[in-house]
N, C-alpha and C positions, 0 to 999 in steps of 0.2 A: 340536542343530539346526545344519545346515553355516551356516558362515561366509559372508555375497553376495562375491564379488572384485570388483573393476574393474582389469581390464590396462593400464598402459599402455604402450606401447613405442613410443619417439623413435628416429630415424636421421636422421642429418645426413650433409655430404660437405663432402670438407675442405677438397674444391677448387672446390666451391659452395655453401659455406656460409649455412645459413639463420639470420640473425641474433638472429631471436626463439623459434627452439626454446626454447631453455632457459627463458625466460619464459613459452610453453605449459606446461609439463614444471610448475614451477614455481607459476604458476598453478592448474591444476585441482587439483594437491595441496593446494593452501592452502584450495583450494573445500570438498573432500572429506578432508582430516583431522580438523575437529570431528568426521565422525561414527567415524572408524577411532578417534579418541581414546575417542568412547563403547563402541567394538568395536561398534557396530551394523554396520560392513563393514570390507573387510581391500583397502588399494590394493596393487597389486604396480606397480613401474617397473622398464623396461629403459631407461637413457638414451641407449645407442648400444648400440643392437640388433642382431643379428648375427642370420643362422639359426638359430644353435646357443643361442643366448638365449632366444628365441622358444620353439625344441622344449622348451629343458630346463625353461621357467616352464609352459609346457603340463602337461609330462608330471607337474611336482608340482602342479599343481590337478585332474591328472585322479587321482591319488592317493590314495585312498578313507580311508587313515588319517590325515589333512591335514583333515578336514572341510571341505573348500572347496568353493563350488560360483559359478561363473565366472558372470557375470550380463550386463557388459560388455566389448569389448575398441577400445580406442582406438588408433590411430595417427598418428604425426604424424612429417611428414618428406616427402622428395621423393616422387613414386610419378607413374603412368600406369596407361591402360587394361591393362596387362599385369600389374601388378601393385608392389609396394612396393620401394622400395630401401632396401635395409640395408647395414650399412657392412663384411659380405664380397660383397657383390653378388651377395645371395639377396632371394628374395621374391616368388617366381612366384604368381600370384595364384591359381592350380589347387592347386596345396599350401596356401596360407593356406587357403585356403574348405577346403578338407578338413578339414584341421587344426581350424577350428574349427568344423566341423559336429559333430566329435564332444563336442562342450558344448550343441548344439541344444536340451537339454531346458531348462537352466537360461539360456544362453544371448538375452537379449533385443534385444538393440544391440550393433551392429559399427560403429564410427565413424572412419572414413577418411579425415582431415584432409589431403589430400595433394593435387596436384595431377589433375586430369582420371581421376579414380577411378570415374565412374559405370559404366563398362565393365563393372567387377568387381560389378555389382551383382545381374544376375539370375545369377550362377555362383552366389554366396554363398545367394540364397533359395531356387534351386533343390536346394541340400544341405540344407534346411532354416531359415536363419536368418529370423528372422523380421523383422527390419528394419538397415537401412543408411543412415548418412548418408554421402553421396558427394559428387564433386563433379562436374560436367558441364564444368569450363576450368581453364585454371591459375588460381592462387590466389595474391594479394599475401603474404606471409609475414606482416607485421604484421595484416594483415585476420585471416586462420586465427587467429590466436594469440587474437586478441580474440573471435571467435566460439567458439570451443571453450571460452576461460574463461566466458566470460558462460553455456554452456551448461550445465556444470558446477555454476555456483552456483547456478543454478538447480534440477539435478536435484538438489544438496544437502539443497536445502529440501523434498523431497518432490514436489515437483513431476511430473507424468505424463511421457513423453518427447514428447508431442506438444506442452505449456504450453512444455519448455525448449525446445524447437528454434522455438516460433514467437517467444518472449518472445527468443533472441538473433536470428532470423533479422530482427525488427521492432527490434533493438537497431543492428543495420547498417545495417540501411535507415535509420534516423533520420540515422546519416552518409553515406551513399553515397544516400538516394532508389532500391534496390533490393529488391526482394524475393525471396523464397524460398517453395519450394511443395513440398507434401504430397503423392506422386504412390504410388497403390497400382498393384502389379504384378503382371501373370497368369504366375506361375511354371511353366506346364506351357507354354507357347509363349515366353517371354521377351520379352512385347509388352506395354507399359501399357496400362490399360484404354482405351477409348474416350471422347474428349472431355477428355484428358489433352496437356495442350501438351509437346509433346517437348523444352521448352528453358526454361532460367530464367534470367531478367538475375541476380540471384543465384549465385555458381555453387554452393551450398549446395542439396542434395533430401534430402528424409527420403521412404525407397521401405519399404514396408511389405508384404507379403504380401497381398492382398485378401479370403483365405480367413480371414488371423486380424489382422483389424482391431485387435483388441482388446489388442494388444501396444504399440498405440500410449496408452494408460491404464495401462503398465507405471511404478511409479515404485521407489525404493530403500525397501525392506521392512521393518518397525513391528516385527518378530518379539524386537526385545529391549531389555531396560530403557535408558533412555533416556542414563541418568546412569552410565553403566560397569559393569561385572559384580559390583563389590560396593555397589552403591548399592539399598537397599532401600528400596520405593515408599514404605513407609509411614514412613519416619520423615523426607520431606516432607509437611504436609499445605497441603491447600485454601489458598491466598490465602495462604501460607509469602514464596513468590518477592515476590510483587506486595507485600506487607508492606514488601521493602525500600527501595519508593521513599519513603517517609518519612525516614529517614535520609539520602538523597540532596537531599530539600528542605530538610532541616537545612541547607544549605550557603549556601542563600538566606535566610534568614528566621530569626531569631535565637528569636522566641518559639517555633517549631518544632522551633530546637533545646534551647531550655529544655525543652520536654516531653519530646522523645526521651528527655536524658539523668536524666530524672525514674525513682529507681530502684523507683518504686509503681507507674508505669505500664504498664497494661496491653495487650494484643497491639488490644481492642476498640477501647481509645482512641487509639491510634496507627491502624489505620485508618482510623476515622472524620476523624482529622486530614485524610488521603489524601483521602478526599472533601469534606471541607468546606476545601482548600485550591486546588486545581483548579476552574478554572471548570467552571459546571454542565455545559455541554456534553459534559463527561469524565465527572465524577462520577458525571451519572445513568447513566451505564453501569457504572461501577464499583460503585455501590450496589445494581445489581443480584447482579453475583457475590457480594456482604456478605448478603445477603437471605435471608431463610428457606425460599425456594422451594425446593422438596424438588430441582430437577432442578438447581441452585444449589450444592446441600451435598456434592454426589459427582462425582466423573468422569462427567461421559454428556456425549453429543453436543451437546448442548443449553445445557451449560456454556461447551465446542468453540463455539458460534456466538455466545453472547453476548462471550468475549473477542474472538473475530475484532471482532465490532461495538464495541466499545470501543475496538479499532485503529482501525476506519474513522472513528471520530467525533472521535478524536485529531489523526487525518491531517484533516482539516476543519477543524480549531479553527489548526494550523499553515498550511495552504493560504490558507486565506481572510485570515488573516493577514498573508500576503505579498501574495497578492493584491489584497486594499486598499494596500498602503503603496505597490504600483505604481501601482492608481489613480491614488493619491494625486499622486506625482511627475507623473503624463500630465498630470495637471488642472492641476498648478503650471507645466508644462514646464519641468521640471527635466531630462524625456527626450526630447531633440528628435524624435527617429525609435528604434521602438520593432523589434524581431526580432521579437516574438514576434505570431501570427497568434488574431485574438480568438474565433472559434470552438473552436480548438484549446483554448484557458487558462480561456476564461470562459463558454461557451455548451458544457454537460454535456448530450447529449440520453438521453432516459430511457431509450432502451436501453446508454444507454456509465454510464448510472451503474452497476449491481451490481461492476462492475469496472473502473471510473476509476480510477487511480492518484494519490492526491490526493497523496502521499510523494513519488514523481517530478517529477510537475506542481511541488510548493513547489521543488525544487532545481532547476527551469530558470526559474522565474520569479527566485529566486535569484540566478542566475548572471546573466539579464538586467540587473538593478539592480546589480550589481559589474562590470558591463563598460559600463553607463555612469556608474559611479565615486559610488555610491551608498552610502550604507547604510541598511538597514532599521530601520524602525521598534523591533522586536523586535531587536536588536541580537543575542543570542545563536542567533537563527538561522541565522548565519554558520556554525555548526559543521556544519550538512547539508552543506554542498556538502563538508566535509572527508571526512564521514563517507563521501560518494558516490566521493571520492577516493582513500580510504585502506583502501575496504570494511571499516570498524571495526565492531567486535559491534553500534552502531546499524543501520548498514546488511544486516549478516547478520541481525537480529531482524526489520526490515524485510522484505526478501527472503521469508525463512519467512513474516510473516505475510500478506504478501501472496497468497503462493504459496497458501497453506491458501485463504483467500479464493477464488481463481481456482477453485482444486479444488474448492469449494462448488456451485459454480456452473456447473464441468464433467460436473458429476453428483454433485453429493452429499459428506458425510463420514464416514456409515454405513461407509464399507471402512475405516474406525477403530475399529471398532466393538470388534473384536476385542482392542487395544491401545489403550481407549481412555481408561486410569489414565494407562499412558506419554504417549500423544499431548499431555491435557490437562496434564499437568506441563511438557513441551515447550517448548508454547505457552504457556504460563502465565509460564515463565520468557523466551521471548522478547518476550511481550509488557510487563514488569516492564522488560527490557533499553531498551524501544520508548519505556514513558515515563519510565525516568527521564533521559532525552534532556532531555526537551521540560518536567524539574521548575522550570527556569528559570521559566516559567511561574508559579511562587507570589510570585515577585517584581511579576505583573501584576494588576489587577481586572478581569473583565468586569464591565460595569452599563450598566444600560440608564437613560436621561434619563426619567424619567415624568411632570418638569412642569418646566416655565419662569416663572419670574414677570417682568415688566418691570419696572423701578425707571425713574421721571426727575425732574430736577429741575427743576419751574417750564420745563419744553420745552429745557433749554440742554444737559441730558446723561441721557445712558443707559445705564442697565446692566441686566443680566438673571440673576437667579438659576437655576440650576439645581440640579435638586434628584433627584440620583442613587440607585439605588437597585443593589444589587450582587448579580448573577447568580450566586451560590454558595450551595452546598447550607448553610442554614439551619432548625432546626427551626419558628421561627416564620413562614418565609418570606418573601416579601421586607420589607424594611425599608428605606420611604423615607429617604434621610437629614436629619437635623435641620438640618443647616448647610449654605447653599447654597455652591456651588461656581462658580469662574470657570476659564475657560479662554481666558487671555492675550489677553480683549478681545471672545469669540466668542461666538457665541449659537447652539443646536444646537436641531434639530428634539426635538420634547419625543417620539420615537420612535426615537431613534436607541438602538442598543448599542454600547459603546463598550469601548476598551481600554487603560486606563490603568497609568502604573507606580506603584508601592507609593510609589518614594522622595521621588516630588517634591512638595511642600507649595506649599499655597495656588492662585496661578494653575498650572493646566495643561496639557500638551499631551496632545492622545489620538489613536489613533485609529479613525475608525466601519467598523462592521465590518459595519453594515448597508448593503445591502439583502441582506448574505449572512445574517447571525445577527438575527434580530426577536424582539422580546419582544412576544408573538402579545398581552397585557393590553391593551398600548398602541395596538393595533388595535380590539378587539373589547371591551372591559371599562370604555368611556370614554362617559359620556354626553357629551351635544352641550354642557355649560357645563365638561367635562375633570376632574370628580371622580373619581379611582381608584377603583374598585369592589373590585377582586381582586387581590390582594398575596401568591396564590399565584407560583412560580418555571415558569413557562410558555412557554417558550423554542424555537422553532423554527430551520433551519435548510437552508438552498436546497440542495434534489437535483439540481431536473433543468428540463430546458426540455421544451416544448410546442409547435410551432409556430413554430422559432425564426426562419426567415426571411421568416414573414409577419407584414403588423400584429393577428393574431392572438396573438401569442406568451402563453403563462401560463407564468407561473415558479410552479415547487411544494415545499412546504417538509415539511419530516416532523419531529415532534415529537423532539426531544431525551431519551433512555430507552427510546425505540423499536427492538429489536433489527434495525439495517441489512440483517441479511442474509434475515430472514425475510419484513419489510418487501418486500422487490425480489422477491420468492418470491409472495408472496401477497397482493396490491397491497391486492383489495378487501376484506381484513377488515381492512385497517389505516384507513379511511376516515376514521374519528374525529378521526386523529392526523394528516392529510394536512390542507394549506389552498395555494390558489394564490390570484395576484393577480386569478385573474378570479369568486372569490367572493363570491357577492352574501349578501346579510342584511336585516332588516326592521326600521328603523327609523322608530317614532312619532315625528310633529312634536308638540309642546308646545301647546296651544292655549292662547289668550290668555285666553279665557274659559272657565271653568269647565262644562261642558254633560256632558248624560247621555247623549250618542250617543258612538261606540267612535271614537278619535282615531285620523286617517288614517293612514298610514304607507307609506313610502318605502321603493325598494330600492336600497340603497349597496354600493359594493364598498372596503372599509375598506381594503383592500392594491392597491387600484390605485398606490398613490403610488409602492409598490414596486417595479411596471413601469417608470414612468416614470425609477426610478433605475437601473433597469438598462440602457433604451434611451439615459439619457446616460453609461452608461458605452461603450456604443458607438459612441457621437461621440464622448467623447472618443480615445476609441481610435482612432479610423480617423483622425481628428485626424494621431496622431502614429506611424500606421503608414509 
């Protein structure tokens, strides 16, 4: 099977030198060599490109004993409507487009970083290429350089060419407040279609052929083993990668590491460690892939979406996280005036959930709290913004799995279908990369508070027990604890869930993570005198808003094990496992007296309270916006 290419060819000038060339050049290679490392594609570079560079890299990929077959070709460097400058001042834009019409078949993307390039756009489609990103003005140098890398890492991760170009064109805009636009083109007249704006603040277009739409769903090709030419699928298997975050919790948690290094122990019981050391939020998705469901024990599609959903619920359990500890600080005014805008961080409407960024979202709430000289609660969450920095394997397993996500959602993961032992290994192993990020995490407890008692003495003092019970997968499920707990003077609603550190003894600090994470028991499982009833692990977790700008609004929460992606797919068979604050229920009054007629009954909404935590989280925010 040929070989995919991607060309790229740089030209600078010496006597107006582009300072961040080399950094492009640079950049996308470091984007696109994990996959040339797996041979899944082959990069060629011209770093100062000449004509004769150009002809002779052409002439060996058109080369039929070379098994190569050219997919994209990139340029970066000075240029105009006439065409490219190379450093013997060649580059006529009628020879390139020739040149590379004769690749037209394999040929998908021409991408022409250069100044005021859109000229060249309808010569190149009308020889057949099927799509061009161009530019309609000149272009900053350090702008180009960042949008062609952010593109790149994008189409790394499989991504279609339409996800990469809007995911960097909304990555500039985030700095500049600019956008960039999609503009299909009538190749036999050289006019865009009608009710196409002839200009973009942006000076970034992705121009497509109108006849083959469908090139814009073009992504880099599944056609070979994942793990390099002598990596044979099966002596990976199933839950192999994801096995090794155990050993990476070892590094937190001592008795974790006595079991690892236990040399009786087996592959089951170090799993199950994996799940029952993650809070449940995590686990009940991980226990799914452990699970004997037949679509569970093999590569199929179906496996492909349940780790996607275990990604998303991870990105949740970190997001909400940060999110509370800023709360936290607005309530204390510890941050006098806050950047960030509360719609954007905290008000998720139900269409921006299937594909909210909860990974991004944590590293700008992040950066917020360190630029007003904070630190977070979670103390080792400091390492995202590195990750974000240094695009380290967290951020490229990120990336991938996000990107998969988006592709879920852009139509499906069925075009896997084909490759889909490889794809599931893939993923598998960037999702293993994803958590053992966030294994810091075995150092914390989720638990939810299920009862308060009051202590006082003869009226002169007061204390209050609480009495925790701790959100991790347990066979017996939950387990109130015997020993009440203080936290340095405070008394918590007997509803909250909370997030505590393993180290510290006796009083402590926590903190509530509700009204994002609710233990739904604590709602619904309580009669009117507060006896627990259900000591099942029941755990819910806020998707999305309703309504948000009216005093309408319902906040909706989707059961924890629930797969994310199918969920957003197919709302109403998920009903069971959905609850909002505006759910009403039937509850009996107690009557005083004993009688043979049926005892009235009331309708409550158990999660109003919920509402009303999230409406002060809107004062306080605007508070300190």
């Amino acid at each position: 099977m040929p070989t995919p290419v991607i060309y790229f060819a740089f030209s600078n000038d010496i006597e107006n030198p582009l300072s961040s060339l080399k950094e492009e050049s640079r950049n996308v290679y470091q984007a696109l060599v994990p996959l040339e490392d797996k041979r899944q594609i082959k990069i060629m570079r011209d770093e100062n490109a000449s004509t004769d560079d150009i002809i002779n890299t052409l002439q060996r990929l058109a080369d039929p004993t070379n098994d190569f077959e050219l997919v994209a070709f990139h340029y970066g460097g000075h240029a105009d409507g006439s065409g490219i400058h190379l450093v013997d001042d060649g580059g006529n834009a009628t020879g390139l487009a020739e040149l590379l019409a004769t690749f037209k078949e394999t040929l998908s993307l021409v991408f022409l970083n250069g100044c005021s390039t859109k000229a060249q756009v309808v010569l190149l489609m009308q020889l057949g290429i099927k799509s061009v990103i161009a530019t309609s003005a000149p272009i900053e140098d350090r702008t180009a350089t960042e949008f062609g890398g952010i593109f790149y890492r994008k189409l790394a991760v499989r991504s279609t060419i339409r996800l990469a170009f809007d995911f960097a064109a909304a990555a500039i805009q985030l700095k500049g407040g600019q956008k960039a636009e999609t503009i299909p083109v009538d190749v036999t007249r050289g006019l865009m279609l009608p009710n196409q704006s002839p200009s973009t603040k942006l000076p970034w277009s992705l121009n497509y052929d109108h006849q083959q739409e469908q090139v814009l769903e073009w992504s880099l090709p599944y056609d070979r083993p994942v793990m390099g030419s002598d990596f044979d699928q099966e002596e990976v298997q199933l839950n192999e990668y994801l096995l090794d975050i155990v050993f990476e919790m070892a590094h937190f948690d001592d008795e974790i590491r006595k079991d690892v290094e236990d040399e009786d122990v087996v592959d089951d019981e170090l799993f199950a460690l994996i799940i029952r050391s993650f809070p449940w939020v995590i686990s009940s998705q991980l226990q799914v892939l452990k699970s004997a469901i037949p679509a569970m024990q093999q590569p199929t599609v179906d496996r492909l979406k349940q780790m996607l959903s275990a990604y998303i619920s991870a990105s949740q359990v970190i997001y909400y996280a940060a999110l509370s500890w800023l709360w936290h600080l607005k309530a204390e005014e510890k941050i006098i005036k806050g950047n960030l805008d509360y719609e954007d961080v905290c008000e998720i409407e139900k269409e921006e959930f299937p594909m909210f960024d909860f990974v991004q979202q944590t590293q700008v709430i992040l950066r917020e709290i360190d630029n007003q000289h904070q630190d977070p609660y979670v103390q080792e969450l400091v390492s995202i913004i590195d990750s974000f920095k240094e695009q380290d394997d967290f951020y490229q397993a990120y990336f991938f799995l996000q990107s998969k996500r988006e592709q879920y959602f852009q139509g499906g993961l069925n075009r896997f279908q084909s490759a889909i032992h490889s794809v599931c290994l893939e993923t598998e192993y960037h999702l293993a990369i994803f958590l053992k990020k966030i294994t810091f995490l075995v150092s914390y407890q989720m638990v939810t508070c299920r009862k308060v008692n009051i202590r006082t003495n003869r009226g002169i003092s007061v204390s209050y027990e609480h009495f925790i019970s701790k959100l991790h997968a347990n066979q017996d499920g939950i387990n109130v604890s015997k020993e009440p707990l203080e936290f340095d003077g405070s008394v918590l609603d007997a509803r909250s869930v909370l997030l505590l550190r393993n180290k510290e003894k006796g009083k402590r600090s926590f903190l509530p993570l509700t009204p994002f994470i609710i233990d739904k028991n604590a709602y619904f499982d309580q009669n009117p005198y507060g006896n627990i009833k259900d000591n099942s692990t029941n755990v819910y977790v806020y998707a999305y808003t309703v309504n948000a700008k009216s005093e309408d609004a319902a906040y909706f929460y989707i059961k924890c094990g629930d797969n994310l992606l199918d969920w957003a797919i197919a709302e109403d068979s998920f009903q069971v496992h959905k609850i909002s604050t505006d759910q009403e229920m039937k509850r009996r009054s107690k009557p005083l007296v004993r009688r043979r007629h049926r005892r009235p009954t009331v309708l409550v909404k158990p999660l109003a309270v919920l509402k009303e935590q999230f409406q002060q989280l809107k004062k306080d925010w605007a508070e300190y916006e």
